[in-house]
C-alpha positions as CSV (number, residue, x, y, z in Angstrom):
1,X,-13.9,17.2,3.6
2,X,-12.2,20.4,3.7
3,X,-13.9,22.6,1.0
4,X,-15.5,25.1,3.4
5,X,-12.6,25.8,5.5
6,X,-10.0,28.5,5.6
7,X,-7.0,27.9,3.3
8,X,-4.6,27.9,6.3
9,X,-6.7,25.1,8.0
10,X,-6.9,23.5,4.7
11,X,-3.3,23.4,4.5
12,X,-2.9,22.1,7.7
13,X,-4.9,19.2,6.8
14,X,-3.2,18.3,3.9
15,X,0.0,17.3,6.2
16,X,-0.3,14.2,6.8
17,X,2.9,13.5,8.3
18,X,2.5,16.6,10.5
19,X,-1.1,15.5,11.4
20,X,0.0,11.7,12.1
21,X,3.0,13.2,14.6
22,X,0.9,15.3,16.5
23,X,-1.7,12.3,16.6
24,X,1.5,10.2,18.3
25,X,2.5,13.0,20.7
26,X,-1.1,13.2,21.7
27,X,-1.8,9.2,22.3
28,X,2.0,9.1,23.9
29,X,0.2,12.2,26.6
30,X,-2.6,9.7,27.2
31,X,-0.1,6.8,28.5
32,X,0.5,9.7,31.2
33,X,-2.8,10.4,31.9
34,X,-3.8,6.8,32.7
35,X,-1.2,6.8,35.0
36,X,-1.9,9.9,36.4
37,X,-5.9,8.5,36.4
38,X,-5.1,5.5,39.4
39,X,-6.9,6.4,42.4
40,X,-8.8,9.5,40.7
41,X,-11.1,8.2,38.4
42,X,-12.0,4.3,37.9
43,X,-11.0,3.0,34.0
44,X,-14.4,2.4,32.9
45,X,-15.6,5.6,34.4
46,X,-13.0,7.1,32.2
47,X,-13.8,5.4,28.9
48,X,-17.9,6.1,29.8
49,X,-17.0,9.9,30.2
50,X,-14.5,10.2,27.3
51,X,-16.6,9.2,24.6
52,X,-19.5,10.4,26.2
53,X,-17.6,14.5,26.2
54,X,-16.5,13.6,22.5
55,X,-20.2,12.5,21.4
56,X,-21.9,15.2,23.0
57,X,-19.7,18.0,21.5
58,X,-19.6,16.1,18.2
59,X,-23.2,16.2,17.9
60,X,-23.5,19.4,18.6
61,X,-21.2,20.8,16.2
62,X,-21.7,18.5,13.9
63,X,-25.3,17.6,13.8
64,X,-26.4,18.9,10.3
65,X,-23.2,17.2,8.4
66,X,-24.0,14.0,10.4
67,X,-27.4,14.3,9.7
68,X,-26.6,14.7,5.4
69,X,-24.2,11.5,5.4
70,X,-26.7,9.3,7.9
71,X,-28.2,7.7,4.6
72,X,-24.6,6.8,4.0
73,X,-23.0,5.0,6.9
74,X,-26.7,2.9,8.4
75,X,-26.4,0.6,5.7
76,X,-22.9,-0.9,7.1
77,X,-24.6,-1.0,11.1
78,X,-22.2,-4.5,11.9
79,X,-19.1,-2.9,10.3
80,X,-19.8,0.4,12.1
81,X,-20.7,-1.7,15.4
82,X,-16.9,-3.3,14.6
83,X,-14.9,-0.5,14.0
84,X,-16.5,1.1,17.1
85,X,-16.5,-1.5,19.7
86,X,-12.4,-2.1,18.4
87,X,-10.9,1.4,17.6
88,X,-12.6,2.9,20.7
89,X,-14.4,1.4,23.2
90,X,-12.0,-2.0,23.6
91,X,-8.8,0.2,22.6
92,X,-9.3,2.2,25.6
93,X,-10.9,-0.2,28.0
94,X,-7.8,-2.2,27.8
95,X,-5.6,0.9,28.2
96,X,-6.8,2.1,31.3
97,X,-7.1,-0.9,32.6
98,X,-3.3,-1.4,31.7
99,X,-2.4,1.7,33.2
100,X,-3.1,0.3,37.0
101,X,-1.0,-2.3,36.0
102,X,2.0,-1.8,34.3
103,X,3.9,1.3,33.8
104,X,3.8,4.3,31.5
105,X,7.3,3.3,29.8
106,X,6.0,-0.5,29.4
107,X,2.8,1.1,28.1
108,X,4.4,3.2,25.4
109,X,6.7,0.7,23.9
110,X,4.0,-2.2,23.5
111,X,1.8,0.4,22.2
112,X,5.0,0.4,19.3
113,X,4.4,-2.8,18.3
114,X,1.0,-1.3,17.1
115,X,2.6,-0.8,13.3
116,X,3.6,-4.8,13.0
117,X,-0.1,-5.8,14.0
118,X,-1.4,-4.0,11.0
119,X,1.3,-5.5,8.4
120,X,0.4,-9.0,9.9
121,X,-3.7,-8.3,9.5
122,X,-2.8,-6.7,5.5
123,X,-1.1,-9.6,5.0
124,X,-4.4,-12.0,6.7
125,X,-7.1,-10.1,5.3
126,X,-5.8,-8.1,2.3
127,X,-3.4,-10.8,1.1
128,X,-0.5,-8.0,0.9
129,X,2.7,-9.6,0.7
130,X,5.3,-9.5,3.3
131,X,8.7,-9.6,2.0
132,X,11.8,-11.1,4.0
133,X,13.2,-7.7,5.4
134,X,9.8,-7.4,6.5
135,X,9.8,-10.4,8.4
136,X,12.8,-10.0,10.3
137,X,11.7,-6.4,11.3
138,X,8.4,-8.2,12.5
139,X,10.1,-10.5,14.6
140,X,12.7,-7.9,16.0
141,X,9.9,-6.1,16.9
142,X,8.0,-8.7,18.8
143,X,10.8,-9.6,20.6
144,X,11.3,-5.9,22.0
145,X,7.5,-6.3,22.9
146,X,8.5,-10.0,24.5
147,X,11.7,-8.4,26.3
148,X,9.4,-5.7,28.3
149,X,6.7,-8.1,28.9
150,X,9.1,-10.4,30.8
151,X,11.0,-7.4,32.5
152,X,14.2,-9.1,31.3
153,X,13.7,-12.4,32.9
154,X,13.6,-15.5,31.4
155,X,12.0,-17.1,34.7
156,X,9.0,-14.9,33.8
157,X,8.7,-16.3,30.4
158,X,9.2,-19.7,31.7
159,X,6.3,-19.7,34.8
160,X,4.2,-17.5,32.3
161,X,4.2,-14.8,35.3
162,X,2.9,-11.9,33.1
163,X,2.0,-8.3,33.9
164,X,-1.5,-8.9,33.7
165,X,-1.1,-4.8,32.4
166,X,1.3,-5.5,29.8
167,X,-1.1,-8.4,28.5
168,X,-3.7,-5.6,28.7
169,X,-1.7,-3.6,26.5
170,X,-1.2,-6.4,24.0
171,X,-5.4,-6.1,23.6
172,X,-5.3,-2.5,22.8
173,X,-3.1,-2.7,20.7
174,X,-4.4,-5.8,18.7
175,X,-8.2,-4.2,18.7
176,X,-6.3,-0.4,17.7
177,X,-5.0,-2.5,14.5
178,X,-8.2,-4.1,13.3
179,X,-9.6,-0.6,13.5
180,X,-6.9,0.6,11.3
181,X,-7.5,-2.3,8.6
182,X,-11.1,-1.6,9.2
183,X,-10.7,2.5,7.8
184,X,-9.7,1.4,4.2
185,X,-13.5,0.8,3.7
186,X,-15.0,3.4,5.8
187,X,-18.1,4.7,3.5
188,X,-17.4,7.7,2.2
189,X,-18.0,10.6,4.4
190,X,-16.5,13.5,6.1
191,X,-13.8,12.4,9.2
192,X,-16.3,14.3,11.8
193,X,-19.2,12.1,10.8
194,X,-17.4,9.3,10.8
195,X,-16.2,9.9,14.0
196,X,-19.9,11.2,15.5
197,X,-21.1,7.8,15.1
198,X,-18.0,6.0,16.3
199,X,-17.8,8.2,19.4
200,X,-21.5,7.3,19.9
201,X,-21.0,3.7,19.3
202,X,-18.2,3.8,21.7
203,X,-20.4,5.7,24.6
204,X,-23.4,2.7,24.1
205,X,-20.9,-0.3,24.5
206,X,-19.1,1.0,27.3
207,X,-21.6,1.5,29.8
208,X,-22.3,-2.4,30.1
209,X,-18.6,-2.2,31.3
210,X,-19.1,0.7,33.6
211,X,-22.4,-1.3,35.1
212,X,-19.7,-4.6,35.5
213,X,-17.1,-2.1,36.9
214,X,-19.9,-0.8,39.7
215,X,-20.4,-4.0,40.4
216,X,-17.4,-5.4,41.4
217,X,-15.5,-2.9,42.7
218,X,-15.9,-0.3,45.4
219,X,-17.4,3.0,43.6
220,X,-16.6,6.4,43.8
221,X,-17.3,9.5,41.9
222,X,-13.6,11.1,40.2
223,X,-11.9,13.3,42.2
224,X,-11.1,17.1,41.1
225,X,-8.1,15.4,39.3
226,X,-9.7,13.0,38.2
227,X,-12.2,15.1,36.1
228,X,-9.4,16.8,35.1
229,X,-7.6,14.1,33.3
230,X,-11.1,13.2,31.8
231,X,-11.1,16.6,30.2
232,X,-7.6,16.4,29.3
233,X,-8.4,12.7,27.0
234,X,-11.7,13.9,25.9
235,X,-10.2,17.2,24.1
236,X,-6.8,15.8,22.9
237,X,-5.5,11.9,22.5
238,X,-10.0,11.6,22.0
239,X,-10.9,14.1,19.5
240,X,-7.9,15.9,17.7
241,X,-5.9,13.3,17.9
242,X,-8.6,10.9,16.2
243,X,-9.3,13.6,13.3
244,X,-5.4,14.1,12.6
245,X,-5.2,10.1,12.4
246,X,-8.4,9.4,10.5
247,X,-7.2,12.0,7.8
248,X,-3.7,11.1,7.8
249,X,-5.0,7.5,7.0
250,X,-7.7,8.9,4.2
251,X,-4.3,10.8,2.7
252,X,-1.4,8.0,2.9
253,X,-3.2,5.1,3.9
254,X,-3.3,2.4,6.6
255,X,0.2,0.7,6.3
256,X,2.1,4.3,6.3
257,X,0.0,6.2,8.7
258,X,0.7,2.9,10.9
259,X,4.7,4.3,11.0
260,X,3.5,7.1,12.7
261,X,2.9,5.4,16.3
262,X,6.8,3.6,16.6
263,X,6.7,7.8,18.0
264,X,4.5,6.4,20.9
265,X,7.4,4.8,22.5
266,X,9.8,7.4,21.9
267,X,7.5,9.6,23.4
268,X,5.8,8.0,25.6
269,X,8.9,6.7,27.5
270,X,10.4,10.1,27.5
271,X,6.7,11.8,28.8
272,X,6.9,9.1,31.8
273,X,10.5,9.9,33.0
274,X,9.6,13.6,33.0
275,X,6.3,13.6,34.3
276,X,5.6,10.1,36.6
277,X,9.6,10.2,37.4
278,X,10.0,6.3,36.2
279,X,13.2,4.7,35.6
280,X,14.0,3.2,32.3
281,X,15.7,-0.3,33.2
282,X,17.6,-1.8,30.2
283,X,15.1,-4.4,29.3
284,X,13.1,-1.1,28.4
285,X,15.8,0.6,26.7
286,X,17.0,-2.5,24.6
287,X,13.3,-3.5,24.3
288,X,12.7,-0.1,22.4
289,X,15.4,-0.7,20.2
290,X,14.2,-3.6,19.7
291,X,11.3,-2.3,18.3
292,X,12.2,1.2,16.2
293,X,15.0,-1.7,14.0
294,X,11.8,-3.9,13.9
295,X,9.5,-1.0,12.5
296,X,12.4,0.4,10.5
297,X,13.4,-2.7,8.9
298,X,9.2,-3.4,8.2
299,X,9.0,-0.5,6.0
300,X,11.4,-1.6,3.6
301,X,9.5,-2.0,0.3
């Protein structure tokens, strides 16, 4: 993937665990950008004009390598169409819509329970074993997750009175997980190619939600701000951060490079106190602990 690059590059992208943290700081600076997004830019405007920026640049700069391993990825078209419509276009559909909903810190530590989705789909669809330890770090993770969703309050959880953001959340992290699964048996081709045709996929399938947005809510074209934060996703939690998580997963795989986003939360909640000025309540804090003991405790072999 890397043969024609400089060695310093090279070496860069041969870190996985560098690549995979910078991927998590990236995704944890999106949580504050969909905040940031209410009232500048409607959601599906922004997942239209995301992948749209990435699939146009992609294509450009990477039209002759796409063009070589074509022959390679149209045989799969329904596992493309599936890895597409869940890593990227229903990942980020449910995000922003979560984001004028719930709040960044909520955002950030359900997005933590990302790493227990893809031990319970290895276990599903692989057959990989989960071992006891394992279990108990699943279900101290899920109750984190459980503890945030209910703000603390058992009446919630007993009149079913979720955020309807938080439940958004939930989605993008579920369809964010079968993606992950799904890369174990990407065909064999370089990470920008791969991406080229996932970013395009991504730009088709959202526009039916953009036409469903138009018409039910009151239009309007993004603000200065607005366009703004679209540049902001489309260069960094879009495109690098996609290419440092693709390769980290080519490198250590699925179940390790899944560790990688328990730093959503940490960074996330931390990103949302300094820059959107939100309180932590203790349901948040406990509900993070919650879920770094759960992940902790999963990765025990």
């Amino acid at each position: 993937m890397l043969g024609d690059t400089p060695s310093a590059t090279r070496r860069f992208f041969d870190r996985p665990y560098l690549l995979l943290s910078l991927a998590a700081l990236q995704w944890a600076g999106n949580v504050v950008a969909g905040r940031l997004a209410v009232g500048e830019i409607l959601p599906m405007q922004l997942v239209v004009l995301r992948w749209g920026i990435v699939f146009v640049a992609l294509a450009a700069l990477n039209r002759r390598a796409f063009a070589a391993d074509w022959p390679s990825m149209r045989g799969r078209p329904w596992f493309l169409l599936l890895l597409g419509v869940s890593g990227y276009t229903a990942f980020t559909a449910f995000f922003y819509a979560a984001a004028h909903f719930t709040t960044g810190a909520n955002m950030s530590i359900i997005q933590g329970s990302f790493p227990l989705f893809v031990f319970a789909m290895a276990w599903v669809v692989r057959g990989r074993p989960i071992r006891p330890i394992q279990g108990l770090g699943i279900v101290s993770a899920l109750a984190g997750v459980a503890l945030v969703a209910i703000r603390g309050d058992l009446a919630v959880a007993a009149t079913l009175a979720f955020n309807i953001g938080d439940l958004f959340m939930l989605g993008a992290t579920l369809a964010y997980a079968i993606y992950t699964i799904g890369l174990e048996e990407r065909p064999a081709v370089s990470s920008l190619s791969f991406f080229t045709a996932m970013a395009g996929i991504a730009f088709l399938t959202s526009l039916p939600l953009l036409v469903g947005e138009i018409a039910t809510l009151p239009f309007h074209w993004p603000t200065a701000k607005g366009w703004a934060i679209t540049a902001y996703v489309a260069i960094f939690p879009s495109f690098l951060a996609q290419i440092f998580f693709i390769r980290g997963v080519e490198l250590i795989g699925p179940a390790r490079a899944g560790v990688f986003i328990n730093l959503n939360p940490v960074f996330g909640a931390a990103m949302s106190v300094a820059f959107l000025g939100e309180r932590v309540g203790w349901y948040q804090g406990a509900g993070l602990v919650l879920v770094m003991v759960g992940i902790v405790a999963a990765q025990k072999r």
